[in-house]
Short mmCIF file of the C-alpha atoms (twelve columns), coordinates in Angstrom:
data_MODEL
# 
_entry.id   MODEL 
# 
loop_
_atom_site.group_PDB 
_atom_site.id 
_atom_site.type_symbol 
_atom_site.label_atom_id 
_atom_site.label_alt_id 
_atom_site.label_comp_id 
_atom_site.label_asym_id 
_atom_site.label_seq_id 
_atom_site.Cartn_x 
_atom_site.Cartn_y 
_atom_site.Cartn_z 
_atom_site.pdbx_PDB_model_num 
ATOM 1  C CA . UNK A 1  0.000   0.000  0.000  1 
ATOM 2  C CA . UNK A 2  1.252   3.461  -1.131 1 
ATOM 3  C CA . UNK A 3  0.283   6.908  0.550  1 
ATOM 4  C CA . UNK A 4  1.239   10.631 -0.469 1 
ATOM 5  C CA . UNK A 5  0.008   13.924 0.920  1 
ATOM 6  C CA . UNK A 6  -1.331  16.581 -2.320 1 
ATOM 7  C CA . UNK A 7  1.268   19.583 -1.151 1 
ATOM 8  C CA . UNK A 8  -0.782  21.475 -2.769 1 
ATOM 9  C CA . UNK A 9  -3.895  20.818 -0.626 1 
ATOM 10 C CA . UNK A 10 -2.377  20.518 2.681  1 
ATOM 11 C CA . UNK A 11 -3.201  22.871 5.275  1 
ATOM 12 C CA . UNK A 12 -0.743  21.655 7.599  1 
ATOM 13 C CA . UNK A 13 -3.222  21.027 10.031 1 
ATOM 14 C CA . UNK A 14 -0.700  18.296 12.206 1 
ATOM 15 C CA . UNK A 15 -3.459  16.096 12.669 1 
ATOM 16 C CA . UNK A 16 -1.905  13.312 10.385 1 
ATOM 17 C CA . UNK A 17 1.070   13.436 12.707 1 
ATOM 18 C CA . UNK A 18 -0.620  13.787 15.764 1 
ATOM 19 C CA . UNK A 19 -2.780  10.404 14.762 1 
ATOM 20 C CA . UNK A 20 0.153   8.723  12.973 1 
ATOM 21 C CA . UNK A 21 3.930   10.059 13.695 1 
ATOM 22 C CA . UNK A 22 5.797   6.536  12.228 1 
ATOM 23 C CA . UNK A 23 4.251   7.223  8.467  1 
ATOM 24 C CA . UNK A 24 3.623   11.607 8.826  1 
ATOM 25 C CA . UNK A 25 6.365   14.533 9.456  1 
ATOM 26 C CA . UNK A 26 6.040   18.108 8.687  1 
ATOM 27 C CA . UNK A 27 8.338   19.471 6.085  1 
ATOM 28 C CA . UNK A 28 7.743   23.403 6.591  1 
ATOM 29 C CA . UNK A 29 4.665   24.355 6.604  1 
ATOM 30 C CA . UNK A 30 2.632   20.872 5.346  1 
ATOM 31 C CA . UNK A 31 2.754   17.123 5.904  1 
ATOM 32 C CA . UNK A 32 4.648   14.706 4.111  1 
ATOM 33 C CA . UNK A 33 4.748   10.752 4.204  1 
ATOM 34 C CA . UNK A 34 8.004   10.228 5.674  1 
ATOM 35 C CA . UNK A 35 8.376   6.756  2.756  1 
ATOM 36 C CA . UNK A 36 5.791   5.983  0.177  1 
ATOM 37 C CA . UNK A 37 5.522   2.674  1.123  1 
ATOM 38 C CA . UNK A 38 3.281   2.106  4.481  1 
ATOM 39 C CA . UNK A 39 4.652   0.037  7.102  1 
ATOM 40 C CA . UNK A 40 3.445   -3.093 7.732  1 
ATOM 41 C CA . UNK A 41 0.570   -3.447 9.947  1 
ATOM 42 C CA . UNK A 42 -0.161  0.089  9.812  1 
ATOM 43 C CA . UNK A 43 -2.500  -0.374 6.581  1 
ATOM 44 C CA . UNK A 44 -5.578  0.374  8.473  1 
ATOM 45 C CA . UNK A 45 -4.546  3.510  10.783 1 
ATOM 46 C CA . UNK A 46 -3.175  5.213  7.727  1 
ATOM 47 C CA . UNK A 47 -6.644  4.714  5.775  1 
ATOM 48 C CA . UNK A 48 -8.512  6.324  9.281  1 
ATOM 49 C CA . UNK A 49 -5.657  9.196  9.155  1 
ATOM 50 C CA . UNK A 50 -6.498  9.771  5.130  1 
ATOM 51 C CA . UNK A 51 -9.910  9.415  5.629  1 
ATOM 52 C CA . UNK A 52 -10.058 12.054 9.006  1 
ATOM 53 C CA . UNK A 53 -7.730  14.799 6.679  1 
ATOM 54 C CA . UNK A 54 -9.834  17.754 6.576  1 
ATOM 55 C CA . UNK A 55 -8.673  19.664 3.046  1 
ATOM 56 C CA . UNK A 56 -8.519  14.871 1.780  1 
ATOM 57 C CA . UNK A 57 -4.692  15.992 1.265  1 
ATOM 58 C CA . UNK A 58 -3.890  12.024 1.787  1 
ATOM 59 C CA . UNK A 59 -3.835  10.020 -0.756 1 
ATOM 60 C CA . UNK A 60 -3.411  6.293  -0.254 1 
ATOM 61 C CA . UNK A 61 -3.211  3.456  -3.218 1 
# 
């Protein structure tokens, strides 16, 4: 499974990080996956994080 954050869309809200800090970092002022590729086992919280983005900045594939 693949996720990427739309730069372009982010508000930089933190909540991505706040709900998910092993797949989400800031890089100035928005949120970037820290690797496209999610971690195993971590499928599922990364779908709630996508799915709880305000601005739907996270895309996952």
């Amino acid at each position: 499974m693949n996720v990427s954050v739309e730069k372009d869309l982010c508000t930089g809200c933190g909540l991505c990080i706040d709900d998910c800090p092993d797949v989400f970092e800031m890089k100035g002022d928005v949120a970037v996956a820290k690797t496209p590729n999610v971690p195993a086992g971590m499928e599922d919280k990364v779908k709630e994080v996508a799915g709880n983005c305000p601005v739907e900045a996270i895309k996952v594939s």
